[in-house]
Gaussian input, Z-matrix of N, CA and C with variables (Angstrom, degrees):
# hf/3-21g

backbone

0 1
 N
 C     1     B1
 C     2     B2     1     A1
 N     3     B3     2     A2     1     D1
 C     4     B4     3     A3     2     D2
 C     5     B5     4     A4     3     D3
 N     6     B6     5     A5     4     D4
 C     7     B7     6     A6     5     D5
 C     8     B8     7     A7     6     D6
 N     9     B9     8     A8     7     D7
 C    10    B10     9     A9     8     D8
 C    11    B11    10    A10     9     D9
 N    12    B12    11    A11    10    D10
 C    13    B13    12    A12    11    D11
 C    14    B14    13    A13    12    D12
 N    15    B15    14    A14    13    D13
 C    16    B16    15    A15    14    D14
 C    17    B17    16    A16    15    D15
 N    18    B18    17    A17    16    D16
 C    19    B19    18    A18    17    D17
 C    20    B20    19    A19    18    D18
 N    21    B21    20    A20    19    D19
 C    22    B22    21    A21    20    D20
 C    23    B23    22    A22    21    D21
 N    24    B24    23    A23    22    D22
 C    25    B25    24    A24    23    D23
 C    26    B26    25    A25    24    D24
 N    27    B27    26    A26    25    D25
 C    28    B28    27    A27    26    D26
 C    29    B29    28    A28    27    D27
 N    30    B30    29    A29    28    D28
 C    31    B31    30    A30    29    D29
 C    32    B32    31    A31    30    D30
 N    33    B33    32    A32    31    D31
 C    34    B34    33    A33    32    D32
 C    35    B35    34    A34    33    D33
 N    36    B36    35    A35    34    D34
 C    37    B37    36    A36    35    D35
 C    38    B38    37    A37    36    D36
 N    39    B39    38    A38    37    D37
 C    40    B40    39    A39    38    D38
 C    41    B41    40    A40    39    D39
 N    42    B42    41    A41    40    D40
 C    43    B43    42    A42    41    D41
 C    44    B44    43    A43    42    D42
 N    45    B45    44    A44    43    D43
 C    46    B46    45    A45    44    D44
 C    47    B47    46    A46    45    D45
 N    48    B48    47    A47    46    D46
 C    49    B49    48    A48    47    D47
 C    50    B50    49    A49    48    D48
 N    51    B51    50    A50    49    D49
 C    52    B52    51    A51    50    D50
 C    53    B53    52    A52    51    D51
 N    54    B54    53    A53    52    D52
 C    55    B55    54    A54    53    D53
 C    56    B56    55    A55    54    D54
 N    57    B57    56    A56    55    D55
 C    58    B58    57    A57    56    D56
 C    59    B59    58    A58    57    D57
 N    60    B60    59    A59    58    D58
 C    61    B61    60    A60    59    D59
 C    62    B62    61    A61    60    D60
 N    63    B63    62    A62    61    D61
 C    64    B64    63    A63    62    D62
 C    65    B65    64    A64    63    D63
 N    66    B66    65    A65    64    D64
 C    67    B67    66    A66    65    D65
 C    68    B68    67    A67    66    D66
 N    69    B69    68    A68    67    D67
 C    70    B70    69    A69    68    D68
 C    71    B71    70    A70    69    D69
 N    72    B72    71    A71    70    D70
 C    73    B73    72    A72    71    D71
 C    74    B74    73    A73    72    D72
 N    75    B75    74    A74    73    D73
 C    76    B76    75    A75    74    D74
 C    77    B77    76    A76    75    D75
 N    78    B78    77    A77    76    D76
 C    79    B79    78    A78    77    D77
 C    80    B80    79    A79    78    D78
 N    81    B81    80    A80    79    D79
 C    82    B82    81    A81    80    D80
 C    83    B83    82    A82    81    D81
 N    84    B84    83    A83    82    D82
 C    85    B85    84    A84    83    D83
 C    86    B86    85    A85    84    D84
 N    87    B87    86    A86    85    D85
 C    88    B88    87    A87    86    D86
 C    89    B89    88    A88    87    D87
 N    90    B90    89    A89    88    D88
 C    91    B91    90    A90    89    D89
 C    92    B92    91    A91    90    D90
 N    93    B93    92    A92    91    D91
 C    94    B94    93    A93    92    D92
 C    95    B95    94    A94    93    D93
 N    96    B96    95    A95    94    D94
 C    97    B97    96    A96    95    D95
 C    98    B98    97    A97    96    D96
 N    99    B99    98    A98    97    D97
 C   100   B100    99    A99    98    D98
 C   101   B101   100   A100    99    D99
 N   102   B102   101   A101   100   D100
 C   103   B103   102   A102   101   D101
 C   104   B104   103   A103   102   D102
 N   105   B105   104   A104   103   D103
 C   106   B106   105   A105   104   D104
 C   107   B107   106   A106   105   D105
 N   108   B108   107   A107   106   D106
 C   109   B109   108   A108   107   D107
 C   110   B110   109   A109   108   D108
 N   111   B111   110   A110   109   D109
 C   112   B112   111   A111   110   D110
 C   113   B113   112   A112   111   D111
 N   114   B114   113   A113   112   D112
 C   115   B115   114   A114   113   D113
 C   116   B116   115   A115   114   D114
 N   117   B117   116   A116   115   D115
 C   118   B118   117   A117   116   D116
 C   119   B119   118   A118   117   D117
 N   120   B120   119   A119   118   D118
 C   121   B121   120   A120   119   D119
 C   122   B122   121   A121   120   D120
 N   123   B123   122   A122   121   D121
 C   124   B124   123   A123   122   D122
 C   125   B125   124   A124   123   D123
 N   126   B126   125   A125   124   D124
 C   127   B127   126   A126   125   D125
 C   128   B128   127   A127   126   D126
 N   129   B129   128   A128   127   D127
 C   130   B130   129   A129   128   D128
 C   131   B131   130   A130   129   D129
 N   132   B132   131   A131   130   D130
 C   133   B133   132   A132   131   D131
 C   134   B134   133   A133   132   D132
 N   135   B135   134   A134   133   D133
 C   136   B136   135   A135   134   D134
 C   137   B137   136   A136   135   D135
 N   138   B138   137   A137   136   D136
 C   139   B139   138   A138   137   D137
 C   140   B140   139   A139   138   D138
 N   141   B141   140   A140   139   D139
 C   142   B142   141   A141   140   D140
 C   143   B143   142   A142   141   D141
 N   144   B144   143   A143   142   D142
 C   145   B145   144   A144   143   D143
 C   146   B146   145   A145   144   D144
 N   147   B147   146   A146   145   D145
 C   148   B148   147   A147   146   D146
 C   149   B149   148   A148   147   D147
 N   150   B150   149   A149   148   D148
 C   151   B151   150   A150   149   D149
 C   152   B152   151   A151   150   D150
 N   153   B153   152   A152   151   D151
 C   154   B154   153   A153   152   D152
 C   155   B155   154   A154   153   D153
 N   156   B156   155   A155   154   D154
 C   157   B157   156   A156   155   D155
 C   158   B158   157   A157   156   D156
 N   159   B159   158   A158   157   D157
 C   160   B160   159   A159   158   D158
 C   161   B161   160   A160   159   D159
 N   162   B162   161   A161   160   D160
 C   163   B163   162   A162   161   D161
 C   164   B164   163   A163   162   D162
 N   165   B165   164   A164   163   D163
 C   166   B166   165   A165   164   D164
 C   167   B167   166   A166   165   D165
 N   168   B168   167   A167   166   D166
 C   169   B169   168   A168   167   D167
 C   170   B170   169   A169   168   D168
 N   171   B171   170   A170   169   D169
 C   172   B172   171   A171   170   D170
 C   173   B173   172   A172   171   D171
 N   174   B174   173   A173   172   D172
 C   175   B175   174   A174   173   D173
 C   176   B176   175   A175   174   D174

   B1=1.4430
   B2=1.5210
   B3=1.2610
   B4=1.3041
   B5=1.2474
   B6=1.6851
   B7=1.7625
   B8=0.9263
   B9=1.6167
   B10=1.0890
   B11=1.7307
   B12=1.0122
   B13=1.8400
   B14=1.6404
   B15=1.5948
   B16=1.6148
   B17=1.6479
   B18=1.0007
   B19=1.6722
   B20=1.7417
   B21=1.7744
   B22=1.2950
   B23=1.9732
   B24=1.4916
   B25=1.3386
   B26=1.3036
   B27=1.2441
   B28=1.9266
   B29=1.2694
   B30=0.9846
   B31=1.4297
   B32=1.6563
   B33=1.4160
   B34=1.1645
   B35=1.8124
   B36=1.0120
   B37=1.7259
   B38=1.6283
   B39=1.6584
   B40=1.1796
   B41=2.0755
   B42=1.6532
   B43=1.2746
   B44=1.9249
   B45=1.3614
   B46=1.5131
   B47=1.3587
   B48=1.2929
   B49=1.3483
   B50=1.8432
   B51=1.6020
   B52=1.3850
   B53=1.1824
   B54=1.7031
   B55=1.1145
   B56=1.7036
   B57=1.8247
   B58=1.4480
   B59=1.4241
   B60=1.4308
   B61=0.7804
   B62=1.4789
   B63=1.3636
   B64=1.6294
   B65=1.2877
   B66=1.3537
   B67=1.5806
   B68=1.7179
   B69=1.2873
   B70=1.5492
   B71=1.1512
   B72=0.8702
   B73=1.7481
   B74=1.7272
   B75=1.2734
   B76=1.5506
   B77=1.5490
   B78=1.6334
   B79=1.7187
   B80=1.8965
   B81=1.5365
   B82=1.7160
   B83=1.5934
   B84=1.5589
   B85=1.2744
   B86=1.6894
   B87=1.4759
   B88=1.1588
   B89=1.5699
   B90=1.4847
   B91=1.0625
   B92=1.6634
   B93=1.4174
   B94=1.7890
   B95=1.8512
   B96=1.3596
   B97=1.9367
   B98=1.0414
   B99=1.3383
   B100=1.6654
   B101=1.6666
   B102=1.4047
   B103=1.4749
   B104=1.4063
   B105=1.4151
   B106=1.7890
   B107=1.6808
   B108=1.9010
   B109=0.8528
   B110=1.5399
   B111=0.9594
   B112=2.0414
   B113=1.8856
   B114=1.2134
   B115=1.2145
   B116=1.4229
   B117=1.8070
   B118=1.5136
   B119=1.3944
   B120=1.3164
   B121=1.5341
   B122=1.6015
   B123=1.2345
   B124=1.2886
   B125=1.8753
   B126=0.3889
   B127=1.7944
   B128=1.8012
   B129=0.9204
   B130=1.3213
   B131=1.8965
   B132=1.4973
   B133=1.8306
   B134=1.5353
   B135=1.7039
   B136=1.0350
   B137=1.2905
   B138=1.4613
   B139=1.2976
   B140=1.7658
   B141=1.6463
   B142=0.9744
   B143=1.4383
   B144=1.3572
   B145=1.7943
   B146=0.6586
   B147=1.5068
   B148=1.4819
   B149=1.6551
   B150=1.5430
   B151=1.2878
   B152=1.6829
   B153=1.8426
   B154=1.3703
   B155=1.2463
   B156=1.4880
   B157=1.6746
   B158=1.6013
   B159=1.2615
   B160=1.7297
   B161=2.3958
   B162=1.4134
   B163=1.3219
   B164=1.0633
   B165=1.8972
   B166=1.4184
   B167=2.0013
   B168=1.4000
   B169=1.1064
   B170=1.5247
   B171=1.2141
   B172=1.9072
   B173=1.3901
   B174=1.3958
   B175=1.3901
   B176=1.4612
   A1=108.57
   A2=112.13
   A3=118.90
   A4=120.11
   A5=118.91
   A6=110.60
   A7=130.50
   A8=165.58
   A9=136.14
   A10=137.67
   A11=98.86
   A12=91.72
   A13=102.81
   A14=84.83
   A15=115.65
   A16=106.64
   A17=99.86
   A18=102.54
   A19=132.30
   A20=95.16
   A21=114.12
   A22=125.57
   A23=85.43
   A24=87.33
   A25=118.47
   A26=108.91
   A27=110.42
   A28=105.46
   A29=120.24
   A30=153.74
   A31=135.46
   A32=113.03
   A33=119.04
   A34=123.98
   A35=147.34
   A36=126.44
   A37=90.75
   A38=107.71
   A39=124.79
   A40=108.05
   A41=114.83
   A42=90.36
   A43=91.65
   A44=102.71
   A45=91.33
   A46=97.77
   A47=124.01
   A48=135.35
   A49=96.57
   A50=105.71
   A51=104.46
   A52=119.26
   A53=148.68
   A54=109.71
   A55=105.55
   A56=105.14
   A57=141.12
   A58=92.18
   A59=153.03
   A60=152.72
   A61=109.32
   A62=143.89
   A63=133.43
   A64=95.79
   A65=96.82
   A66=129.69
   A67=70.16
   A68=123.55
   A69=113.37
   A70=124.23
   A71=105.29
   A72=117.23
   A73=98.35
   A74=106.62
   A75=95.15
   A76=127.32
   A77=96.56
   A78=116.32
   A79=115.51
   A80=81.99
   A81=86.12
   A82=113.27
   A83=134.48
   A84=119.38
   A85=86.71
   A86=106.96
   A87=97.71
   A88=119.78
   A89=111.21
   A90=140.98
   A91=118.64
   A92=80.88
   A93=101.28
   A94=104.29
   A95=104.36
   A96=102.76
   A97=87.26
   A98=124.73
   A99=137.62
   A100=130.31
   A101=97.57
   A102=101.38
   A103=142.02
   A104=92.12
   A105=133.74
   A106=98.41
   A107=118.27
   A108=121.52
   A109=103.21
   A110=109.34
   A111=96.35
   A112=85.12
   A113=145.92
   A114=142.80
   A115=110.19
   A116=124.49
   A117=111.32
   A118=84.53
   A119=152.30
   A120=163.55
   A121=98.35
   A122=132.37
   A123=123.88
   A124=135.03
   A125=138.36
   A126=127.48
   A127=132.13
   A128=108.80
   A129=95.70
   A130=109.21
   A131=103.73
   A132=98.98
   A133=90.45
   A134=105.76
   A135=116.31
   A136=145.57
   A137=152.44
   A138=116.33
   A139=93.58
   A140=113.30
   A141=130.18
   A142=94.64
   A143=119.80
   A144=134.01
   A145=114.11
   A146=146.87
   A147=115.10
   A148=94.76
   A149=129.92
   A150=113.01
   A151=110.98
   A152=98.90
   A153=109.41
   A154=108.82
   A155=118.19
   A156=143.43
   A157=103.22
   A158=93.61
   A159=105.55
   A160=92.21
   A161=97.03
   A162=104.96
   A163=113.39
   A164=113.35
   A165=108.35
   A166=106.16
   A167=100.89
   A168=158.74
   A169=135.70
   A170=100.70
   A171=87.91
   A172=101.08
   A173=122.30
   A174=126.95
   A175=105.81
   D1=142.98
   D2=170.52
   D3=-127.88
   D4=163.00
   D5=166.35
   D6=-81.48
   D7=129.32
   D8=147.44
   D9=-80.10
   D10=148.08
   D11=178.91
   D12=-165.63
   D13=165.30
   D14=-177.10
   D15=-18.76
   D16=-36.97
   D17=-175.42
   D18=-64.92
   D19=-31.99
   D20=160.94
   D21=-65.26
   D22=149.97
   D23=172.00
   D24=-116.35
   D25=143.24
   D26=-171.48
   D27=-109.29
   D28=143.28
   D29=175.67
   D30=-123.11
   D31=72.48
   D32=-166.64
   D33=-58.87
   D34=130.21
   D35=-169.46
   D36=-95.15
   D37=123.00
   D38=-174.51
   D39=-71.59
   D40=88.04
   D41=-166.54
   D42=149.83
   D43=174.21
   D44=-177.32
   D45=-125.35
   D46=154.55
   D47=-147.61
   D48=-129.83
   D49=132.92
   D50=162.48
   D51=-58.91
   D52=143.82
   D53=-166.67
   D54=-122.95
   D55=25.53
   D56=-178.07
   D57=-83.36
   D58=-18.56
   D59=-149.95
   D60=-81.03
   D61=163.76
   D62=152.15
   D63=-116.23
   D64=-171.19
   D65=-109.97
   D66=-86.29
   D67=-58.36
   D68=173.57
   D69=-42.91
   D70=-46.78
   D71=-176.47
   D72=-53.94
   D73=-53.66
   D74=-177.86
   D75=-60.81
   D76=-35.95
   D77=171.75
   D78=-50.49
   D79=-43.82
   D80=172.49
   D81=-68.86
   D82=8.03
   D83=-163.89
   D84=-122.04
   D85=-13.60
   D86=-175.00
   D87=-89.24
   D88=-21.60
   D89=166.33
   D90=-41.20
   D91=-73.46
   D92=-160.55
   D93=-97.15
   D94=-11.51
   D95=178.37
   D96=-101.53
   D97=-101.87
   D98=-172.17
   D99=-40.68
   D100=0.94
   D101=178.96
   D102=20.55
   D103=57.86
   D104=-161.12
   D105=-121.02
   D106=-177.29
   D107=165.57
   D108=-126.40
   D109=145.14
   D110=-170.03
   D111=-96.26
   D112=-0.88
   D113=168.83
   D114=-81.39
   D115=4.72
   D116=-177.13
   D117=-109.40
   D118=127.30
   D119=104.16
   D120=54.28
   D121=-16.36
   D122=177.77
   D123=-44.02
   D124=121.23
   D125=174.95
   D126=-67.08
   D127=98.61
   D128=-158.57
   D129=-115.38
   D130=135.55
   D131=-150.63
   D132=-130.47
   D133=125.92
   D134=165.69
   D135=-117.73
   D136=125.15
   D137=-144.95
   D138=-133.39
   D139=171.00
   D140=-154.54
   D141=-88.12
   D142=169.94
   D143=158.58
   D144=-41.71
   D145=-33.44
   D146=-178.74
   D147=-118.81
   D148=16.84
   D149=156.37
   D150=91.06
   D151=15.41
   D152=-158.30
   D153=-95.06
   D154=-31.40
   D155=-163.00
   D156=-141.92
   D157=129.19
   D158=-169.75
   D159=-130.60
   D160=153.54
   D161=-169.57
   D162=-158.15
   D163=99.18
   D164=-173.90
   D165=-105.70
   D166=159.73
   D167=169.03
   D168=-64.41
   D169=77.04
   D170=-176.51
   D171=-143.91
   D172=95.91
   D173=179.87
   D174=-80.83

């Protein structure tokens, strides 16, 4: 578990995300879509097809 606050930065993934995926799997979207590093403190939130289940990210 982590905290979030004002200090973080969010990063939404423009698009809908399998959400079967692991934790790599997501790193790779952050990588090669969002052209980010999921190793800088950032927050990064992804949500399912119909917008039902969302899953953030903060390595």
């Amino acid at each position: 578990m982590f905290s979030l606050g004002s200090s973080h930065r969010f990063y939404l993934y423009d698009g809908h995300c399998d959400m079967r995926k692991s934790f790599d799997g997501l790193c790779g979207l952050v990588v090669s879509v969002m052209q980010r590093q999921p190793t800088s403190g950032e927050v990064f939130v992804f949500l399912n097809h119909k917008n039902s289940f969302s899953d953030c990210r903060n390595a």
